[in-house]
C-alpha positions in Angstrom: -43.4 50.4 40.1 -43.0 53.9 41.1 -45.8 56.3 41.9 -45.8 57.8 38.7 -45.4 55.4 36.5 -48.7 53.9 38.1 -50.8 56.7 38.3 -50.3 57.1 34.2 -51.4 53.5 34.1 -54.4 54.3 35.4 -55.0 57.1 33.4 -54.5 55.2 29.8 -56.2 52.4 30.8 -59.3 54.5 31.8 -58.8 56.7 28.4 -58.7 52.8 25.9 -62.0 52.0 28.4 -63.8 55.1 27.4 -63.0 55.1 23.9 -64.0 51.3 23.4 -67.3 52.6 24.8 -67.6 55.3 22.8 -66.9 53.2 19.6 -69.5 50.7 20.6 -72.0 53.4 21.2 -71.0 55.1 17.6 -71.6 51.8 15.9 -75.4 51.3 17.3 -76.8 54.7 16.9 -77.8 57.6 14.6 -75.3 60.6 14.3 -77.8 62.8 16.8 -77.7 59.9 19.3 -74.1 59.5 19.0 -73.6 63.1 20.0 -75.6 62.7 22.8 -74.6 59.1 24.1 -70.9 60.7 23.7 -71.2 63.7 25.2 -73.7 61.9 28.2 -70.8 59.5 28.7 -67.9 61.9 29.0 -70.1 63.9 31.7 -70.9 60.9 33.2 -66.9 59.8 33.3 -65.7 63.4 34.6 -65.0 62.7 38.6 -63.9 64.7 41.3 -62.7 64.2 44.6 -65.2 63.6 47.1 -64.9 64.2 50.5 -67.0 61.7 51.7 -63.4 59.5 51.2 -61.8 61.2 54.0 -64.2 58.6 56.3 -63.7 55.3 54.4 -61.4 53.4 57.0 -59.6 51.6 54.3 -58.1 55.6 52.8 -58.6 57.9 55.7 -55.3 57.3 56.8 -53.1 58.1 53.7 -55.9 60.0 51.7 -56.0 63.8 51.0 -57.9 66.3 49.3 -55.5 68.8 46.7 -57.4 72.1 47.4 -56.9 73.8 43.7 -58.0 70.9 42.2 -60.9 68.7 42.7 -59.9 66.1 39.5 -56.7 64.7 42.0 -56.2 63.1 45.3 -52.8 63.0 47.6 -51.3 60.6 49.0 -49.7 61.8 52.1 -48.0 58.7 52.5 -46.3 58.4 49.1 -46.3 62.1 49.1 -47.6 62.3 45.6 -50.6 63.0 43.8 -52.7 61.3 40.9 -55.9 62.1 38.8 -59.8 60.9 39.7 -61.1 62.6 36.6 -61.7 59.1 34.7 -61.5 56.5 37.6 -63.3 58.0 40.4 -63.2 56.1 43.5 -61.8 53.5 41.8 -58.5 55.3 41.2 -58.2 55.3 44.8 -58.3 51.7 45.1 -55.7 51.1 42.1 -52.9 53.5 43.9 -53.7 52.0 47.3 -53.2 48.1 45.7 -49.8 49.7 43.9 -46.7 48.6 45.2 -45.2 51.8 45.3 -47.7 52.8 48.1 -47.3 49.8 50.0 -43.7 49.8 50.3 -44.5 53.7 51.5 -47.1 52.7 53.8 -44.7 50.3 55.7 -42.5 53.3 56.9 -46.1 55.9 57.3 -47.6 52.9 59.8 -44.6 53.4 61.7 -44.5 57.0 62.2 -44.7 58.4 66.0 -48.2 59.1 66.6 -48.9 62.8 66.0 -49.5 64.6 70.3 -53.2 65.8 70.1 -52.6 69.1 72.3 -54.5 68.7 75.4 -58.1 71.0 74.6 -58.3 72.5 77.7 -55.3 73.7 80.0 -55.7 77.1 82.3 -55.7 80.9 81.3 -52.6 81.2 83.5 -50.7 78.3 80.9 -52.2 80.0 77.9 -50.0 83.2 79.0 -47.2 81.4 79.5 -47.2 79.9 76.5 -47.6 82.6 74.7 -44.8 84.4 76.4 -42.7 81.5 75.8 -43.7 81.2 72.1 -42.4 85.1 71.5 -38.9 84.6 73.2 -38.2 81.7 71.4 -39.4 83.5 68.0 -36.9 86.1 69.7 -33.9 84.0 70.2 -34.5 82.3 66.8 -34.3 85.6 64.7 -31.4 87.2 67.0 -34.0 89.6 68.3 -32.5 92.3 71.4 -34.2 91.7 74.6 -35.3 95.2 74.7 -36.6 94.4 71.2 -38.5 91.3 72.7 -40.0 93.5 75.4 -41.1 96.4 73.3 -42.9 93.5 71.0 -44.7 92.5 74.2 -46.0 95.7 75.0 -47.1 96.1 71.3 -48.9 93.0 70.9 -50.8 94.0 74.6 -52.0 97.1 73.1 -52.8 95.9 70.0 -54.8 93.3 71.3 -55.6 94.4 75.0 -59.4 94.6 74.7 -60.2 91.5 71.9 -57.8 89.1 73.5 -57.7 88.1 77.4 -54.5 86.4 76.7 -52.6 89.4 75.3 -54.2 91.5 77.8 -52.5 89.3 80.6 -48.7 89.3 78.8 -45.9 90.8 81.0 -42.9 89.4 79.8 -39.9 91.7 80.3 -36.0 91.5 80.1 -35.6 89.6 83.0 -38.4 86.7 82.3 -37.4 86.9 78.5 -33.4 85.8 80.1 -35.2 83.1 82.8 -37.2 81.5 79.9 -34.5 81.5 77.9 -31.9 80.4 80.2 -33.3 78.1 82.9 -36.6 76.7 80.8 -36.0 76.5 77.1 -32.1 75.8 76.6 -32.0 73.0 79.3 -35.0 71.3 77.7 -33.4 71.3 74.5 -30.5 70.1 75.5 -31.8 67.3 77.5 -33.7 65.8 74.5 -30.6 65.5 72.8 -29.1 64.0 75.6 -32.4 61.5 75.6 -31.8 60.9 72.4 -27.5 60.3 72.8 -28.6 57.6 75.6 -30.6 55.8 73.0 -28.2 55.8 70.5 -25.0 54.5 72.6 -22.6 56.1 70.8 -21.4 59.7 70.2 -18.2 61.9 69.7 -17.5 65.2 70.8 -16.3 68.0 68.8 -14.4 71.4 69.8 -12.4 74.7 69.3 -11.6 78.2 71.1 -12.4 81.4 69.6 -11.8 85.0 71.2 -15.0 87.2 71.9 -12.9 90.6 72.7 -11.6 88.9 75.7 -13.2 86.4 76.5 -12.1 82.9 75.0 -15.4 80.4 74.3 -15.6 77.2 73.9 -18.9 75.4 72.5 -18.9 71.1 72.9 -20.9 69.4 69.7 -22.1 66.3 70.0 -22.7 63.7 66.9 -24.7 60.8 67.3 -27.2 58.6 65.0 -30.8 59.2 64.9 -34.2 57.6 63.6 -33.6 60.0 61.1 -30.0 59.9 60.5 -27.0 61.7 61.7 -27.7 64.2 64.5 -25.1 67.2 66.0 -26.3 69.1 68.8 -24.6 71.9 71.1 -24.3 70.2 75.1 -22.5 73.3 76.4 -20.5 76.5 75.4 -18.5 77.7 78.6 -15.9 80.5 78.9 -12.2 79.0 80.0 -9.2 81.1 79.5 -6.6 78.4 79.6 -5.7 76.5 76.5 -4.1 73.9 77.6 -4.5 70.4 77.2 -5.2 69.6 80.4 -7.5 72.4 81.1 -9.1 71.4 77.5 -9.1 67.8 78.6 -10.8 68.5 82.2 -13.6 70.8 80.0 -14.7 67.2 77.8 -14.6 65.8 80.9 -16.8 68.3 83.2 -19.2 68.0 80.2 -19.8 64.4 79.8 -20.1 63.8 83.4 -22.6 67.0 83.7 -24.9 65.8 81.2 -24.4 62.3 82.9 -22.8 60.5 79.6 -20.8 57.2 79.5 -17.1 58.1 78.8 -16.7 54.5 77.2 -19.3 55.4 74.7 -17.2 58.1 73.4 -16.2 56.8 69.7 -13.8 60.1 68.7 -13.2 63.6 69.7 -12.5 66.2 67.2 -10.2 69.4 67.4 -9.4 72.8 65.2 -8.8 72.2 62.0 -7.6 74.8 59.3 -9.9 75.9 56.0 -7.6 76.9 53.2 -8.8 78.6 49.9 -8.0 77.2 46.7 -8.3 78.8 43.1 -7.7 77.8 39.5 -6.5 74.6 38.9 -7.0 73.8 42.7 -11.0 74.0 42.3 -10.9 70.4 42.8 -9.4 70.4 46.4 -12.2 73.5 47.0 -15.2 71.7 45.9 -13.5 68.3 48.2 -13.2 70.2 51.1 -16.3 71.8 51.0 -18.0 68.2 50.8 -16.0 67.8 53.8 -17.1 70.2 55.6 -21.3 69.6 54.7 -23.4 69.2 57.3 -24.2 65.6 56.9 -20.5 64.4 56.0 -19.6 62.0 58.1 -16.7 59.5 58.9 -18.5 57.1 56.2 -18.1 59.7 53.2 -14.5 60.0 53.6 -12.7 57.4 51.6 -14.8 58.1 48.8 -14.1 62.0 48.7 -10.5 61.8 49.6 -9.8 58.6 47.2 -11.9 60.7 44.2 -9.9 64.1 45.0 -6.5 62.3 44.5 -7.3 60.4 41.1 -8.6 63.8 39.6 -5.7 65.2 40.7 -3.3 62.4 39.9 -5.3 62.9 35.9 -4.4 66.3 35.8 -0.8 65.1 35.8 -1.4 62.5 33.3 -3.1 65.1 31.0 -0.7 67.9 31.7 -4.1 70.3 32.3 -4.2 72.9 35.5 -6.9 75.1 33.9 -7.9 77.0 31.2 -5.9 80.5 32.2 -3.3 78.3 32.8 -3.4 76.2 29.2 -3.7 80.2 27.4 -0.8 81.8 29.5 1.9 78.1 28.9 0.8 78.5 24.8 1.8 81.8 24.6 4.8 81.7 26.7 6.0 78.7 24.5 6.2 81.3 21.6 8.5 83.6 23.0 10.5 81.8 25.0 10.1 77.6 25.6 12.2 77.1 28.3 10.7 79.5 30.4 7.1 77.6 29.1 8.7 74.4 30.4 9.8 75.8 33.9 6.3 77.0 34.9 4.8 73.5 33.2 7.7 71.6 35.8 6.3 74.1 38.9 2.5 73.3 38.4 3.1 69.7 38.1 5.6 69.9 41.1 2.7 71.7 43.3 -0.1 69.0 42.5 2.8 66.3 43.1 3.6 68.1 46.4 -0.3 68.3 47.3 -1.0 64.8 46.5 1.9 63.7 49.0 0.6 66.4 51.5 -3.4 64.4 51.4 -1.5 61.2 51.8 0.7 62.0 54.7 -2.5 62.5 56.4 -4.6 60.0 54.6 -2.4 57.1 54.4 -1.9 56.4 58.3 -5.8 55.8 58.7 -6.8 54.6 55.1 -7.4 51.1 55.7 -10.1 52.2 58.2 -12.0 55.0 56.2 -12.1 52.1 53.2 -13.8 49.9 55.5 -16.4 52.5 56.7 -17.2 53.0 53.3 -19.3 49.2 53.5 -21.5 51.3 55.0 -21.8 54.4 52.5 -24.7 53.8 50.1 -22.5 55.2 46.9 -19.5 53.3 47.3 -18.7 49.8 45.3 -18.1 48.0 49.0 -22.2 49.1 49.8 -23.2 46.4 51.8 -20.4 43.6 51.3 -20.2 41.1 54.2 -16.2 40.9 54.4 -16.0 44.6 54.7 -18.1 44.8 57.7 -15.8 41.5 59.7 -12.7 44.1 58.9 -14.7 46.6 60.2 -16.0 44.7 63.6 -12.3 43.9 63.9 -11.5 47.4 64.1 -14.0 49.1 66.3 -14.6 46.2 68.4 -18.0 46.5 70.2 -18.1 44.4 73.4 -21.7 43.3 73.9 -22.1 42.5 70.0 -23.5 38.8 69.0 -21.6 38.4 65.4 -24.3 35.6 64.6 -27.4 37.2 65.0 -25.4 40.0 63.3 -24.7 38.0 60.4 -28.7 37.4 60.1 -29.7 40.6 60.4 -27.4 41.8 58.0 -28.7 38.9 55.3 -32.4 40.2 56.3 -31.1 43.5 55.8 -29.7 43.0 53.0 -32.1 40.8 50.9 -34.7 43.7 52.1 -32.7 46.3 50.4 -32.2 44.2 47.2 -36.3 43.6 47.0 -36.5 47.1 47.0 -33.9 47.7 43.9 -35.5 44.9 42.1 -38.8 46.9 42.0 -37.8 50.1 40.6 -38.8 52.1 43.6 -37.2 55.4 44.0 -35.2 55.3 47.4 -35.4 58.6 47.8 -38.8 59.3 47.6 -39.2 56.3 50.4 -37.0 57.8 52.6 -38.6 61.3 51.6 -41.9 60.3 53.4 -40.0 58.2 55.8 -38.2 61.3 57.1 -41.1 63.9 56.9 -43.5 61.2 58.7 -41.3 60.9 61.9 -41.4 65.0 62.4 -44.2 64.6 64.8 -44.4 68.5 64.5 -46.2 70.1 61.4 -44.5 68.4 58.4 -45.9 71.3 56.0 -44.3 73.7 58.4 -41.2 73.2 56.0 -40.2 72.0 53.3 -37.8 69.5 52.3 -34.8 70.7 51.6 -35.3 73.6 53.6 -34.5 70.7 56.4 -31.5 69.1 54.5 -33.2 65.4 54.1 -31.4 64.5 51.1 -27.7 65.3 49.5 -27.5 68.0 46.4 -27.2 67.0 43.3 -23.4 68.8 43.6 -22.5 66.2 46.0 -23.0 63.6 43.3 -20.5 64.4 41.1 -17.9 61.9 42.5 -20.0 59.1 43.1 -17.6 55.7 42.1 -18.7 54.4 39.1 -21.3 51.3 39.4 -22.6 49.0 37.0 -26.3 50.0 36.6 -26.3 54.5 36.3 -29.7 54.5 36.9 -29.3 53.5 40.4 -27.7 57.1 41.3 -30.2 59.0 43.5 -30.0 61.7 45.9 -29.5 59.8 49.0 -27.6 60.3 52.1 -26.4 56.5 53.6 -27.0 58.2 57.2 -30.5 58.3 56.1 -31.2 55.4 54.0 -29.7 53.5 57.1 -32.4 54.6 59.6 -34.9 54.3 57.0 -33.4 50.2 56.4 -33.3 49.8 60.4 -37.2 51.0 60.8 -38.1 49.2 58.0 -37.0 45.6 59.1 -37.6 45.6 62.8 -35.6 44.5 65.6 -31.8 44.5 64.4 -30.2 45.4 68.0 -26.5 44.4 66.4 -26.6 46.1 63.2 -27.8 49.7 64.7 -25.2 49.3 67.3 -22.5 49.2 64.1 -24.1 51.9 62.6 -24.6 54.2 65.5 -21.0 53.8 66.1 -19.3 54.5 62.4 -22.1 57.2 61.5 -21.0 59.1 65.4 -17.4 59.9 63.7 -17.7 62.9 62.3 -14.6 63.4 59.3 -14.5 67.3 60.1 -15.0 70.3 62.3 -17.2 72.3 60.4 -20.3 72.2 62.7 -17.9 73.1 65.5 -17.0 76.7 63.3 -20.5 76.9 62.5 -21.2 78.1 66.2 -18.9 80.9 66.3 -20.7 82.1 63.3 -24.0 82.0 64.8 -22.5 83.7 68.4 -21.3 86.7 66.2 -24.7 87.0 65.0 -26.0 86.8 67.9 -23.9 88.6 70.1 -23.3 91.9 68.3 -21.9 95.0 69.5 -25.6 96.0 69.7 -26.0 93.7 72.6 -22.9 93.9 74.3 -24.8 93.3 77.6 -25.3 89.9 76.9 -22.7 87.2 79.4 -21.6 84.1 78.6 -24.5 81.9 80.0 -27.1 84.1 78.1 -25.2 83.6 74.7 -24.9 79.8 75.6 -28.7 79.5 75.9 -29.4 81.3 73.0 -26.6 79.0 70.9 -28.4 75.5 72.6 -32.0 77.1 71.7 -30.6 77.4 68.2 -29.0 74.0 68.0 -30.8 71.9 69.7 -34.4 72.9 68.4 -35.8 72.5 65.1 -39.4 73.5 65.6 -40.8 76.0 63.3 -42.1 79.5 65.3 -45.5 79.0 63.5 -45.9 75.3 65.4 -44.3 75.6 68.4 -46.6 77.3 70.5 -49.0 74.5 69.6 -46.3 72.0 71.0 -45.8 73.8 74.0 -49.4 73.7 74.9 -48.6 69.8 74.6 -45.5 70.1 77.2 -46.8 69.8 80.6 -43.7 69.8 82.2 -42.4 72.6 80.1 -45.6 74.9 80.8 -45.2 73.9 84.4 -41.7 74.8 84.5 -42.4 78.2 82.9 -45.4 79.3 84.7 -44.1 78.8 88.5 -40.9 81.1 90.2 -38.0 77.8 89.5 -37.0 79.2 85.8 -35.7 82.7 88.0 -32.8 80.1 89.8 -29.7 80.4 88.5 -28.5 77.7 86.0 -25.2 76.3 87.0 -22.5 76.5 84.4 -19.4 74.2 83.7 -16.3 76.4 84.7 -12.6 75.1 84.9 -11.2 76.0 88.1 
């Protein structure tokens, strides 16, 4: 059962209670009585939240108190709330026996232990934090560094004589840039290199654009997470060759600088072209934009390509290519048909020749996208053994035991069907999942502010299955990690996932960059070099901590405070040049 569907169980049952009490009372007494006796026991019944809960071992750890109203509790681990008003404390104890909640409390248990920032640490790292705290709000928001400066001096006069801390501030241009540069990027980017490590497997990802004249390059990374698919920014370097060599020795310089394993490297992606498509092309539009989504990955492809060409190939059938279209062949056929039947010919022609154009691309590597799809939580071939041999066959991991494989995907496998069996919402599992492993503030935003689950847009081509109701907005990436935490140890199945879910099927996060460096790097801050811009980009990237919350991490980061408080963050950082 769901979470809703159990906390109106508890609701009706307490209601049929009540009145079978009331009836009884009704029965035995005079009419004055029974007013009394009613109206005593509906007082009496009428409970609220009391936080005297919030100490009972047995709830402290998934109960919360809803501050507008007293009659309901939250559970922060089923991320939902439900009514005390009839039940009282024993409403408590029904959700917390429910099997919704304990199938949430599997994946809450596991969640990385929230850092309790160290009480005391020095005036001195106080300062430093706060400095810290207001160039990264800085780089963030695309804030000038003579904007970040006069803020400093603002916030010292505001504050001068209430706040020893604000009084203390002297964060200029220069320490704004050494923060920026030699502190906050390089930490950044070495947790996503931490994090790469872990997973094995990653791709790389790049393109040139021209910044008046200098030529750019930013390296993405892709990789699988705990919490799904991952992209990151490792470098962005200036290089005016384009060749392939001097491309070529740039991947290289990067993956040895950041100290990666070259054998590890499951693709690398190039430039690609967008194209614009109207009228009775909207299909190909609304494809390629699915393509190019943030969380696409090498998984999704078969199903998005395969789905573009049948509505296509149905257009044909139907003799349809849009509404304007339809209005403009009827009234040509009036004046003159053989002109009507021309332009019908040309539009069926172009879809013909843009269904052969997909599949000259398509066909050479469809065999392997269809197997990847094994692995894509909307496709018919979800979680079918044979697909996943073909797919071993193909990618061929080295160190990979195919027998313990085979019985963690059957673990796996009969995990995931126990779940479909009970009617639980996925993804409201992996919702909580998800939200319980940001061991930063998880109110600090919301949901889909952080992209956890697909849009309901992306839905619209789902492959047709036998049971509808089992169509929910979930992203495979995601519902993998959540499977993996779930179960436990299953070293070979994560090491086939972190490889297929590392292939990214576009360049999109690659563009992506070049749109943040022109917001960043305006003709308003034409002072700014390349390293400075790089920073700022791997700040951007590579960090996902709200400004509200990340002073209070920082104050957790020893190493970090250290690094910021003493002269080091003034060396230069070395950059990755071609020569």
């Amino acid at each position: 059962m769901d979470g809703e569907s159990d906390d109106s169980d508890m609701s009706i049952n307490s209601v049929e209670e009540e009145q079978e009490i009331i009836s009884s009372t009704i029965s035995t007494s005079t009419p004055t009585a029974t007013t009394t006796a009613v109206n005593h026991k509906m007082k009496k019944k009428k409970g609220v939240f009391k936080k005297d809960w919030l100490n009972v071992k047995e709830y402290s750890s998934w109960l919360q108190e809803v501050k507008n109203d007293q009659t309901q509790a939250r559970c922060k681990a089923c991320l939902k709330s439900f009514s005390v008003r009839c039940d009282g404390k024993t409403a408590l104890k029904k959700h917390m026996n429910s099997d919704f909640h304990k199938t949430c409390m599997k994946s809450f248990s596991n969640k990385p232990m929230i850092v309790h920032y160290a009480p005391t640490i020095s005036e001195l790292q106080k300062v430093s934090a706060t400095e810290a705290t207001l160039v990264y709000h800085g780089v963030r928001h695309g804030h000038s560094y003579i904007s970040q400066q006069c803020t400093m001096n603002l916030v010292k006069n505001l504050f001068e004589t209430t706040s020893t801390i604000a009084k203390s501030l002297s964060c200029a241009r220069t320490k704004s840039r050494a923060i920026a540069c030699n502190v906050l990027a390089p930490y950044f980017t070495r947790q996503k290199v931490n994090e790469i490590l872990e997973a094995r497997f990653y791709s790389i990802s790049f393109d040139a654009s021209n910044k008046g004249n200098v030529k750019t390059y930013p390296f993405v990374v892709q990789y699988f997470s705990d919490i799904g698919v991952k992209r990151g920014l490792l470098d962005f370097i200036e290089d005016s060759g384009e060749t392939a060599l001097d491309i070529f020795n740039n991947t290289v310089k990067v993956i040895e600088n950041h100290q990666l394993q070259i054998q590890n490297l499951t693709s690398i992606g190039a430039d690609n072209t967008n194209v614009n498509f109207e009228n009775v092309l909207v299909d190909i539009q609304c494809a390629e934009l699915k393509l190019q989504n943030e969380h696409t990955t090498a998984v999704d492809l078969y199903r998005i390509i395969s789905h573009l060409i049948k509505k296509l190939e149905q257009r044909l059938d139907d003799h349809y290519f849009g509404n304007k279209a339809y209005m403009i062949l009827n009234s040509l056929k009036e004046s003159d048909k053989n002109k009507a039947e021309k332009l019908q010919q040309s539009f069926e022609s172009f879809i013909k020749v843009t269904i052969e154009y997909i599949n000259s691309y398509f066909d050479e590597n469809r065999n392997f996208y269809e197997k990847l799809s094994v692995f894509d939580y909307h496709s018919p071939q979800f979680l079918k053994w044979e697909y996943i041999m073909d797919v071993l066959d193909l990618i061929k991991i080295d160190d990979l035991d195919k027998d313990e494989l085979y019985n963690e995907y059957c673990e796996i496998k009969f995990m995931y069907n126990n779940l479909k069996n009970k009617n639980v919402k996925l993804n409201e599992l992996i919702k909580s999942y998800i939200l319980n492993k940001n061991a930063h503030n998880p109110q600090s935003t919301t949901y889909e502010e952080e992209n956890l689950l697909c849009n309901d847009s992306d839905n619209e081509d789902f492959l047709l299955r036998d049971n509808k109701s089992t169509y929910e907005n979930v992203r495979s990436d995601q519902l993998w990690s959540y499977l993996i935490d779930l179960k436990g140890a299953t070293p070979n199945i994560k090491k086939m996932i972190c490889y297929v879910f590392s292939i990214p099927c576009s360049n999109a996060c690659v563009e992506s960059i070049f749109s943040q460096m022109n917001h960043l790097w305006t003709n308003y801050r034409n002072r700014m070099d390349i390293q400075l811009v790089a920073a700022e980009l791997q700040i951007r990237k590579n960090s996902n901590i709200s400004c509200n919350d990340f002073y209070k991490y920082i104050t957790s980061q020893q190493d970090l405070l250290k690094a910021i408080t003493t002269n080091d963050k003034y060396e230069t950082k070395k950059r990755i040049c071609s020569q």
